[in-house]
C-alpha positions, 0 to 999 in steps of 0.5 A: 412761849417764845424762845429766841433761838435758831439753827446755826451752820458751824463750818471750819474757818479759812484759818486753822481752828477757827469756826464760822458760824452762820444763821441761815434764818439770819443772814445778818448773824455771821461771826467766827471763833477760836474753836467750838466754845469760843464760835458758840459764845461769838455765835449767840452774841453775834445772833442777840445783836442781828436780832437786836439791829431787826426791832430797832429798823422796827422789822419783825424777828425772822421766824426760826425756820431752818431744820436741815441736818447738821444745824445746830441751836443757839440761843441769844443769851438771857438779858438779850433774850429779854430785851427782845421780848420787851421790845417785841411786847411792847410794839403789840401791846399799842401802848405809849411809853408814857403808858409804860411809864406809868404802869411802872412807875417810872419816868418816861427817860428811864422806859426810853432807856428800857426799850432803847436796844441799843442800851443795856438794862438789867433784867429786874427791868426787864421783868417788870417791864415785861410783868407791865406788858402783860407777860412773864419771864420764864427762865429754863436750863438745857444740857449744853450738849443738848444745845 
């Protein structure tokens, strides 16, 4: 099961409340916030669009590496989560969009607008897209402390 998730560095900002965060298995994904839920909600949007930004330059997601003390995990947010997965799927699967297409009965416009990052999609087409790919969608809950 892939988990798009990595270790994030939280340090205090220059200014006074603020957070920066910092992945260190993605040096793109820097970003700050006003406090600790406002630097974690900048920190998984700031991580979903570096993540984003690597497959549409058609490189490879970093392998999530990162285990020093003191890190913490984040995750991208769940329709980015699924975005990458049908992004990631749909480059090993060797399959054109016309194939995609028509594995879900779709017109072609509609697959580029799937697999386009850049353009946001609703997750029932992404679990589609997904359950075309050959994979499915699987949803979980943590304790946020446990994040």
């Amino acid at each position: 099961m892939r988990a798009y998730t990595y270790r994030a560095q939280f340090e205090p900002g220059e200014r006074r409340g603020n957070i920066v965060v910092t992945f260190p298995d993605v040096p793109e994904a820097v970003t700050q916030g006003r406090g600790e839920v406002d630097a974690r909600a900048m920190a998984e949007e700031s991580l979903g669009l570096a993540l984003l930004a690597y497959l549409k330059r058609g490189k490879p997601l970093p392998r999530a590496r990162a285990k020093s003390r003191g890190l913490v995990d984040v995750a991208v947010v769940p329709n980015v989560a699924a975005k990458l997965a049908v992004l990631e799927s749909f480059a090993v699967a060797g399959i054109t969009k016309s194939e995609l297409a028509r594995r879900l009965g779709k017109d072609e416009k509609e697959v580029r607008r799937i697999l386009d990052p850049k353009h946001p999609t609703k997750l029932p087409a992404l679990t589609a897209a997904l359950r075309a790919l050959g994979k499915r969608l699987v949803v979980g809950v943590i304790d946020a402390e446990a994040a």
